[in-house]
MOPAC internal coordinates of N, CA, C and O (Angstrom, degrees):
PM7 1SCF
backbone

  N    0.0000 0     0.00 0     0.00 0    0    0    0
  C    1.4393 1     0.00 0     0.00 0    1    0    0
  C    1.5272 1   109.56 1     0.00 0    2    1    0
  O    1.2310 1   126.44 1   -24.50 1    3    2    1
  N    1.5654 1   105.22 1   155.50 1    3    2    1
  C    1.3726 1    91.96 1  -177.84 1    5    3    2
  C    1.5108 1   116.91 1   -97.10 1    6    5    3
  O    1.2310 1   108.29 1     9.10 1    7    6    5
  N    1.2483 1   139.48 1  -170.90 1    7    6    5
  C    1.4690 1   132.87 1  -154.82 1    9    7    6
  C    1.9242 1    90.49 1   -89.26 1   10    9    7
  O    1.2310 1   129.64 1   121.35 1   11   10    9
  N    1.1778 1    99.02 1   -58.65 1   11   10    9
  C    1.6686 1    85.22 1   170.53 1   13   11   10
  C    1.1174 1   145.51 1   -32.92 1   14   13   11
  O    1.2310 1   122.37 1   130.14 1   15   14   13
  N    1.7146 1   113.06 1   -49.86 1   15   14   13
  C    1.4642 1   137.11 1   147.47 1   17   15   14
  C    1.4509 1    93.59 1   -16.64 1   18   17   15
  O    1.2310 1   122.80 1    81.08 1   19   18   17
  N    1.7252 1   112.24 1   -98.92 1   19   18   17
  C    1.0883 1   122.95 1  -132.74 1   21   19   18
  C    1.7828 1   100.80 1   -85.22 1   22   21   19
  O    1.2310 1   109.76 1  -178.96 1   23   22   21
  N    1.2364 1   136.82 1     1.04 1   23   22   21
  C    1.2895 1   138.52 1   134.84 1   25   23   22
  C    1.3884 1   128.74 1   -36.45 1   26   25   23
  O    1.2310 1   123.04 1   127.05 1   27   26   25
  N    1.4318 1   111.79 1   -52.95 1   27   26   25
  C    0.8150 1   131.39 1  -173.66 1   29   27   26
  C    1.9280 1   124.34 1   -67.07 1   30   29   27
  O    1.2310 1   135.40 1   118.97 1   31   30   29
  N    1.2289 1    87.81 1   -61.03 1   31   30   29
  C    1.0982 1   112.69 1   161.42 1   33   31   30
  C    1.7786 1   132.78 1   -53.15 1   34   33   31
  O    1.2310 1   126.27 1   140.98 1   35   34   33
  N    1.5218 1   105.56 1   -39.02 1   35   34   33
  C    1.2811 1   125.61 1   150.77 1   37   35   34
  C    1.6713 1   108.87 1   -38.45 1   38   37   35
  O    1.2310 1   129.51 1   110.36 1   39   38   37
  N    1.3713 1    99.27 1   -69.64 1   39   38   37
  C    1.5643 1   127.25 1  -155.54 1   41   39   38
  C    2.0138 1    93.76 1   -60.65 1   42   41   39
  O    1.2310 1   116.50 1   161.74 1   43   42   41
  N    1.1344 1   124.25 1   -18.26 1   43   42   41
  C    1.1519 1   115.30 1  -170.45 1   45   43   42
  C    1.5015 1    85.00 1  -112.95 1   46   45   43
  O    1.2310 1    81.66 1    -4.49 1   47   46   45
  N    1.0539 1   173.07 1   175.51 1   47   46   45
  C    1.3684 1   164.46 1    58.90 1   49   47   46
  C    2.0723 1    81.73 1  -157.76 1   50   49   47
  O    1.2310 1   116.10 1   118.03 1   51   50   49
  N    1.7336 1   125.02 1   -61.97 1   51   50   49
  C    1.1972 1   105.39 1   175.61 1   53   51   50
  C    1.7296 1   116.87 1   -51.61 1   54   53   51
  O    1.2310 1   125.91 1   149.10 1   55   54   53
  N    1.4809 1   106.24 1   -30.90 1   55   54   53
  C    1.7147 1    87.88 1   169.91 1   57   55   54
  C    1.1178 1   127.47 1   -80.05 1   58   57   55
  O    1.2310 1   120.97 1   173.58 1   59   58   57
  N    1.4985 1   115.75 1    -6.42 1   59   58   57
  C    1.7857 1   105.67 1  -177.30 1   61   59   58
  C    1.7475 1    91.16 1   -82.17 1   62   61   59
  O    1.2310 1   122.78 1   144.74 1   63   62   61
  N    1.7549 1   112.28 1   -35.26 1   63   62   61
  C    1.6389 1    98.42 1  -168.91 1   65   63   62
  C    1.4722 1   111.33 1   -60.36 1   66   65   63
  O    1.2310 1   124.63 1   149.32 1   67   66   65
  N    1.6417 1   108.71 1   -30.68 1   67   66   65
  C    1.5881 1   104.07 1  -173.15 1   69   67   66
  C    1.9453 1   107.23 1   -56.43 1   70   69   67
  O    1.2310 1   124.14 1   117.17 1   71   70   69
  N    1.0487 1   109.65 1   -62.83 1   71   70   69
  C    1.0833 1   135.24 1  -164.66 1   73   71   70
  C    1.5672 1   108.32 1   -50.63 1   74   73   71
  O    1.2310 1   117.43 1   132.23 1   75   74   73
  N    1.3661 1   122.49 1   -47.77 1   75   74   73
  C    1.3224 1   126.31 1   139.45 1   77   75   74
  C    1.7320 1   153.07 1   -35.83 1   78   77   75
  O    1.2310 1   138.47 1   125.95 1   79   78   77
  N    1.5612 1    81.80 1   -54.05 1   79   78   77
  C    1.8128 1    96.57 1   144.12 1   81   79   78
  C    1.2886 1   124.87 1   -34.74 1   82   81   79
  O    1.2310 1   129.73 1   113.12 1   83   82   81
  N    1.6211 1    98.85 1   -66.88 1   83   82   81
  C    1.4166 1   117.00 1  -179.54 1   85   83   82
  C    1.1817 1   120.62 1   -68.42 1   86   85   83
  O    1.2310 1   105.31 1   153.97 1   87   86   85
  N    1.2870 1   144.81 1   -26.03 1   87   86   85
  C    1.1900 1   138.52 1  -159.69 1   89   87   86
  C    1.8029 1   103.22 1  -106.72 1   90   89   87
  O    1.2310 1   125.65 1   142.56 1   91   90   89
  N    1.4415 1   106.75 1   -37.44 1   91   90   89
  C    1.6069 1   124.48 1  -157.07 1   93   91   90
  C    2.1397 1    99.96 1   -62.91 1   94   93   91
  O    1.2310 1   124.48 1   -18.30 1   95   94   93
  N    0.8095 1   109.01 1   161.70 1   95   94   93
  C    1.6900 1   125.37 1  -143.35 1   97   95   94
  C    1.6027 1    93.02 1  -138.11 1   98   97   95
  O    1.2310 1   118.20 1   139.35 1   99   98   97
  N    1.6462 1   121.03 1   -40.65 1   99   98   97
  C    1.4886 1   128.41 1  -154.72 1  101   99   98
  C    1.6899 1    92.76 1  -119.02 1  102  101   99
  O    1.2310 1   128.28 1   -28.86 1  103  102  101
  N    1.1288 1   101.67 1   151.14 1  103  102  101
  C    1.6665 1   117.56 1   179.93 1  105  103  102
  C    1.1755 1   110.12 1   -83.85 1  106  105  103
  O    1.2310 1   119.89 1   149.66 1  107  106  105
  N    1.0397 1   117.81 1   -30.34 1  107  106  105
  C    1.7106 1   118.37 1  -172.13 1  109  107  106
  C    1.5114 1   106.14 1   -73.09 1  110  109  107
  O    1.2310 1   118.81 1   141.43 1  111  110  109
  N    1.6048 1   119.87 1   -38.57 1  111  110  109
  C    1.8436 1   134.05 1   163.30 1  113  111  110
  C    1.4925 1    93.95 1   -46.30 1  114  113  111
  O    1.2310 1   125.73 1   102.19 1  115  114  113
  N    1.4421 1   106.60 1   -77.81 1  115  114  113
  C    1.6651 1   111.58 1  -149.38 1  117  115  114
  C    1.4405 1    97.32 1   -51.47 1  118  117  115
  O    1.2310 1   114.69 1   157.81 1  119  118  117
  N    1.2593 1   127.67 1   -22.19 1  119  118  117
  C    1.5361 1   121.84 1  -161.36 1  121  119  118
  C    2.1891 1   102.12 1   -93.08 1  122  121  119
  O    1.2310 1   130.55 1   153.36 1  123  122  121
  N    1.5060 1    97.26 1   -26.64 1  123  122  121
  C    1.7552 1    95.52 1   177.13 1  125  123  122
  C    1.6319 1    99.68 1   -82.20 1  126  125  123
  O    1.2310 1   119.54 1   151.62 1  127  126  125
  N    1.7649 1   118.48 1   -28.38 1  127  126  125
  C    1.4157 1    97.45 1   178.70 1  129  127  126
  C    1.3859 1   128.22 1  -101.61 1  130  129  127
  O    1.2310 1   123.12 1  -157.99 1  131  130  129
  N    1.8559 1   111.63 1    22.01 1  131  130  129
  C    1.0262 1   108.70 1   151.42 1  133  131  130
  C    1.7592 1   118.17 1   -93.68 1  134  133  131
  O    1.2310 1   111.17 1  -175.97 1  135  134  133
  N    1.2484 1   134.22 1     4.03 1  135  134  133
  C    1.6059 1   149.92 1  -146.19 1  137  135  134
  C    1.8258 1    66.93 1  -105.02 1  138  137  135
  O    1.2310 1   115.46 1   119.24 1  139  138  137
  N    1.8724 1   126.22 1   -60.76 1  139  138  137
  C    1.1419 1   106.88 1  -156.42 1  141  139  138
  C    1.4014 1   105.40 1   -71.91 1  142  141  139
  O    1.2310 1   112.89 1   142.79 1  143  142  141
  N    0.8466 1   131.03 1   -37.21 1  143  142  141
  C    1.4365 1   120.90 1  -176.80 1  145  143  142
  C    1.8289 1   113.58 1   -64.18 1  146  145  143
  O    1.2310 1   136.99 1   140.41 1  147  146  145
  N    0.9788 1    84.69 1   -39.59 1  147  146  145
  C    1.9740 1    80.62 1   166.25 1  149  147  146
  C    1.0985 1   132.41 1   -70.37 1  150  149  147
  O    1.2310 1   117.79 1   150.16 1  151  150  149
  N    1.8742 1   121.80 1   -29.84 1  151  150  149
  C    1.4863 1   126.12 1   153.34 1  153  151  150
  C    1.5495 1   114.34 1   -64.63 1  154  153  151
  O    1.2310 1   110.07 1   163.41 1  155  154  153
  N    1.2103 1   136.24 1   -16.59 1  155  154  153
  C    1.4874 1   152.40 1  -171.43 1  157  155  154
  C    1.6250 1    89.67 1   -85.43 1  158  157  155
  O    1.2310 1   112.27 1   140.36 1  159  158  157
  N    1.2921 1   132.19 1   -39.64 1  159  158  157
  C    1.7201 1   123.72 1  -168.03 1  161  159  158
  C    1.8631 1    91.95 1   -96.19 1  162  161  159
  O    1.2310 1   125.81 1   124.36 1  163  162  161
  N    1.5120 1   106.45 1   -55.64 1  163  162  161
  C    1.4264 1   107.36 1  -178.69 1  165  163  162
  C    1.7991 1   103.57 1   -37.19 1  166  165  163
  O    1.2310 1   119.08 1   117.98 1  167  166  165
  N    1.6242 1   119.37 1   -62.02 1  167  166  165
  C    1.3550 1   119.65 1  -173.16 1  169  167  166
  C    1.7024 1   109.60 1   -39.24 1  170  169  167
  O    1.2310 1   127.36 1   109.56 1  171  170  169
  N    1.1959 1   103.44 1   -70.44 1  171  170  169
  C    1.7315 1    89.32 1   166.21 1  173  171  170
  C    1.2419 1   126.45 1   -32.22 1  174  173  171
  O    1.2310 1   119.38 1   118.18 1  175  174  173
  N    1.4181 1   118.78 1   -61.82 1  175  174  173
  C    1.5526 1   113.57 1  -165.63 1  177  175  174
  C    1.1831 1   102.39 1   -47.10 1  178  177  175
  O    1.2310 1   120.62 1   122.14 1  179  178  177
  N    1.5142 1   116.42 1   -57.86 1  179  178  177
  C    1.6715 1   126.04 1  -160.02 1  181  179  178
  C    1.5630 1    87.00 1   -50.95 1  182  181  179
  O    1.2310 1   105.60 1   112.33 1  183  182  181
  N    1.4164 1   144.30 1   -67.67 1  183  182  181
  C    1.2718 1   135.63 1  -167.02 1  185  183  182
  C    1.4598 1   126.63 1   -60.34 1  186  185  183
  O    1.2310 1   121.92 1   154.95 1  187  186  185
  N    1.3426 1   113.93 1   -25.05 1  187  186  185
  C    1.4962 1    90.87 1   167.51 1  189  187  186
  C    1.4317 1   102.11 1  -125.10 1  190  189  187
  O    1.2310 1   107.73 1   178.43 1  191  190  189
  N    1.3864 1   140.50 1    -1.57 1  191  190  189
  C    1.2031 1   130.16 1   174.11 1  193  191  190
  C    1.7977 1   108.18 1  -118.72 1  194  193  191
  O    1.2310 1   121.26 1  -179.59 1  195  194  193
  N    1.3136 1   115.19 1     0.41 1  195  194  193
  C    1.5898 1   109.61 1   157.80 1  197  195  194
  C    1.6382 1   100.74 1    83.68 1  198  197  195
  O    1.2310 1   119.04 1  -160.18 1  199  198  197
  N    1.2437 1   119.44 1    19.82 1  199  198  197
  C    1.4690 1   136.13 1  -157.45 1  201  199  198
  C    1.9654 1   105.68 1   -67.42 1  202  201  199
  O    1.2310 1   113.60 1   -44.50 1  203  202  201
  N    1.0920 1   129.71 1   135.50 1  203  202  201
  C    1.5398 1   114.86 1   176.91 1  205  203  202
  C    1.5177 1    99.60 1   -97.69 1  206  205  203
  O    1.2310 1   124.07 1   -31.07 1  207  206  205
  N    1.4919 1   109.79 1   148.93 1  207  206  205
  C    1.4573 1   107.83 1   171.99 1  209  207  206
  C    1.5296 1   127.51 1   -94.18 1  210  209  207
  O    1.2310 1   126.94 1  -126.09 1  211  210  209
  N    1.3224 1   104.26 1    53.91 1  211  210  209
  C    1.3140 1   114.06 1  -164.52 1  213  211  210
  C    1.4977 1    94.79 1   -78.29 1  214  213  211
  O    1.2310 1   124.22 1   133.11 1  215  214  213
  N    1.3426 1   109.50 1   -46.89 1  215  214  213
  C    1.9609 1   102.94 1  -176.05 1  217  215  214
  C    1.6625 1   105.89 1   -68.76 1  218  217  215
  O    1.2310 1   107.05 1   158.75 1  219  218  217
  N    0.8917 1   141.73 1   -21.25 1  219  218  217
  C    1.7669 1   130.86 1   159.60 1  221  219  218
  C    1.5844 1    98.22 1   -46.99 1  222  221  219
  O    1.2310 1   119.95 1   119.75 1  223  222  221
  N    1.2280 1   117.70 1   -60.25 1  223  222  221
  C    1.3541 1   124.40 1  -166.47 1  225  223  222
  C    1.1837 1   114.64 1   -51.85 1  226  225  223
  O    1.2310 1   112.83 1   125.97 1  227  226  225
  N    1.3511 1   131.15 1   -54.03 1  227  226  225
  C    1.5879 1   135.07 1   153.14 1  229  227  226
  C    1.1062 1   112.96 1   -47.45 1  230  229  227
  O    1.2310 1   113.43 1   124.23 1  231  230  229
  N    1.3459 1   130.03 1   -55.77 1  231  230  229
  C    1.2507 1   118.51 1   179.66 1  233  231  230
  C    1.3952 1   110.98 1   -57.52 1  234  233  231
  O    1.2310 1   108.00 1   158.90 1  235  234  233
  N    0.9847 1   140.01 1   -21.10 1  235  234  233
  C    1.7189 1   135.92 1  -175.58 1  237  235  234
  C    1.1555 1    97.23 1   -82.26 1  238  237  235
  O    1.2310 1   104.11 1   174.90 1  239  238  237
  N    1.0733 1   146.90 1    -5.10 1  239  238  237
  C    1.4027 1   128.98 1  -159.69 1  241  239  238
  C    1.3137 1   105.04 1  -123.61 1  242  241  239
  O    1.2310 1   120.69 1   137.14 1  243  242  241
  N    1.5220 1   116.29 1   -42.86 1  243  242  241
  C    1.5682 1   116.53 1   161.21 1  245  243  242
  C    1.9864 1   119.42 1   -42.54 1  246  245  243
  O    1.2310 1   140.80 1   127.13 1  247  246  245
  N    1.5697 1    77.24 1   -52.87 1  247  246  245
  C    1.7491 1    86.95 1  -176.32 1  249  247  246
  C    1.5433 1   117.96 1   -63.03 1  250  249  247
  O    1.2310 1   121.59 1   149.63 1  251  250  249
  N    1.7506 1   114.57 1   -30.37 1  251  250  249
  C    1.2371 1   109.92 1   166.89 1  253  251  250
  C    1.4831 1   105.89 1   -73.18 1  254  253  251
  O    1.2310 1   112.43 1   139.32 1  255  254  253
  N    1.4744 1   131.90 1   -40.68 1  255  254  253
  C    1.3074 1   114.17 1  -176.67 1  257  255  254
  C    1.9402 1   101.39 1   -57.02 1  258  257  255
  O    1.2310 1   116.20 1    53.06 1  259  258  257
  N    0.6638 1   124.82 1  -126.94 1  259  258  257
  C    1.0718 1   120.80 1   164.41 1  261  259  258
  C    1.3459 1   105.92 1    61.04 1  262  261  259
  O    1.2310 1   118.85 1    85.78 1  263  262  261
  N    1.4143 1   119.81 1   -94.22 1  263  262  261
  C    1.1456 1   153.28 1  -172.01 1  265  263  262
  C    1.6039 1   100.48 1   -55.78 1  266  265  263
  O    1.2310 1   115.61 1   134.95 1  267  266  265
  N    1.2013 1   125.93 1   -45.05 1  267  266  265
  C    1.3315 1   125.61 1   153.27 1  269  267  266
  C    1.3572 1   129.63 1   -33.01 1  270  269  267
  O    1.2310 1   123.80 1   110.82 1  271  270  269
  N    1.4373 1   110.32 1   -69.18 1  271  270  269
  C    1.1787 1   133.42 1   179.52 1  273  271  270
  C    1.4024 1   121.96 1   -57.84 1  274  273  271
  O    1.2310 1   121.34 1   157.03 1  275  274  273
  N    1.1300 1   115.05 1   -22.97 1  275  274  273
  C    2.1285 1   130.36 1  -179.75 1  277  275  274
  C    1.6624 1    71.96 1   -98.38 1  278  277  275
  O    1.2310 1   103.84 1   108.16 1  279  278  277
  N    0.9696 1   147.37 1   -71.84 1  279  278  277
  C    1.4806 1   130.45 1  -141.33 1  281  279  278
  C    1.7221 1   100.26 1   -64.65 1  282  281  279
  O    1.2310 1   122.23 1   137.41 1  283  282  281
  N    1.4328 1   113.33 1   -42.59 1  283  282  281
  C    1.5221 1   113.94 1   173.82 1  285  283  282
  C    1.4035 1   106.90 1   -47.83 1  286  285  283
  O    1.2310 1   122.07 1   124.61 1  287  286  285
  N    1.5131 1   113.65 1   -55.39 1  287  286  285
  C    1.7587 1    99.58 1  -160.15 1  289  287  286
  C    1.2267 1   108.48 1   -87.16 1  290  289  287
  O    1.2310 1   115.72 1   159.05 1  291  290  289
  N    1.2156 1   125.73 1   -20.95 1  291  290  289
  C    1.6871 1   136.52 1  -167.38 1  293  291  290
  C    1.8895 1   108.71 1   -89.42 1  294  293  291
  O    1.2310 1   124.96 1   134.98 1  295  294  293
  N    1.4231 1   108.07 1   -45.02 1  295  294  293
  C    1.1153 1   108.65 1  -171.66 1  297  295  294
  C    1.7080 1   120.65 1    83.68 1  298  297  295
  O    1.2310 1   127.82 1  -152.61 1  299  298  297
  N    1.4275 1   102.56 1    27.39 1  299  298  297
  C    1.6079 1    92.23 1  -152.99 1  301  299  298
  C    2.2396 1    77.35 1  -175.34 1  302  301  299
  O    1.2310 1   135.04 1   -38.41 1  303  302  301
  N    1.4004 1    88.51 1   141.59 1  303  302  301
  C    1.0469 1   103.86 1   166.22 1  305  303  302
  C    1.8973 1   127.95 1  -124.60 1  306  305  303
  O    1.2310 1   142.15 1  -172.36 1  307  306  305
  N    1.4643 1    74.60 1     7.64 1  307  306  305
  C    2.0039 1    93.71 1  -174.88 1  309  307  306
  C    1.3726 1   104.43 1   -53.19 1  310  309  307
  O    1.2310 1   110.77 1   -35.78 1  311  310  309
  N    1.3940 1   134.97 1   144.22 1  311  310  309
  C    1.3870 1   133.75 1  -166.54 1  313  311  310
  C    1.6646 1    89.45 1   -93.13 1  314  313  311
  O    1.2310 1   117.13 1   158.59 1  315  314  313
  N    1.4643 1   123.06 1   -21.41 1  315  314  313
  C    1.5631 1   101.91 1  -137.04 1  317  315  314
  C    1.9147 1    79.78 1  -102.37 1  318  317  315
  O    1.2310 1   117.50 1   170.23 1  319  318  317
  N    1.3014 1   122.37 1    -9.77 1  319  318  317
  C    1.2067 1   129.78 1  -177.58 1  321  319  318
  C    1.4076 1   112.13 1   -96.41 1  322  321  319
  O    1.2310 1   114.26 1   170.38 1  323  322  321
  N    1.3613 1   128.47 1    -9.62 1  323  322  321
  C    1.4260 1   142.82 1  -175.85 1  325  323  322
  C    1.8284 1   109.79 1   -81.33 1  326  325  323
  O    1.2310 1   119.81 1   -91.07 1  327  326  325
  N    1.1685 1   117.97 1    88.93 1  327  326  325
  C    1.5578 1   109.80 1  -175.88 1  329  327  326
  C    1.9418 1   108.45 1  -110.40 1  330  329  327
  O    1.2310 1   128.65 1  -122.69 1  331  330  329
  N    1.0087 1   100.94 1    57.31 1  331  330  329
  C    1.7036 1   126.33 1  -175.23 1  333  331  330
  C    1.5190 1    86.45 1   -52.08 1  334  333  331
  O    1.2310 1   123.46 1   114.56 1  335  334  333
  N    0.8665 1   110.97 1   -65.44 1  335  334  333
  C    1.4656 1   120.86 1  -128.47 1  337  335  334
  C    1.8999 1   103.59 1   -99.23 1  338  337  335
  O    1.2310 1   128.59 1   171.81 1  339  338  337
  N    1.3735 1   101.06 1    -8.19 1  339  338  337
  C    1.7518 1   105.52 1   165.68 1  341  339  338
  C    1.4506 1   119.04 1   -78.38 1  342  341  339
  O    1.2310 1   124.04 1   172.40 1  343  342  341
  N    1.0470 1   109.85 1    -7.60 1  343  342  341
  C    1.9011 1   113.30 1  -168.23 1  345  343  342
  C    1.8138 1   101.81 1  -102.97 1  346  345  343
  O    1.2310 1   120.10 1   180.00 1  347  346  345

């Protein structure tokens, strides 16, 4: 591919994650549109520094555990109903 291509292409997948971030209401969203914004930086690396995406991969799996685990005890994955982090 050529560097434009995959610039480009980058440049739209970090804006759908931004934009998602921002807009998303549910944890399970905010958590796939931060994965895009991290394959959107990973895509670069891999292109000019040959980078493997093995740490996305961990990171997905923590964040789904995670995200699991508040949905087990909470029942609810609503961000704006999630107060984890006040207690």
């Amino acid at each position: 591919m050529m560097l434009e291509h995959v610039l480009v292409l980058s440049a739209y997948l970090f804006s759908i994650g931004i934009y998602g971030m921002i807009m998303s209401r549910n944890m399970d969203i905010a958590l796939m549109c931060l994965e895009l914004i991290l394959n959107a930086v990973n895509m670069n690396f891999k292109y000019f520094l040959n980078f493997v995406m093995a740490i996305t991969l961990a990171e997905a799996a923590i964040g789904l555990t995670i995200v699991s685990s508040i949905y087990h005890n909470r029942k609810s994955t609503c961000i704006n109903q999630s107060n984890l982090l006040n207690k």
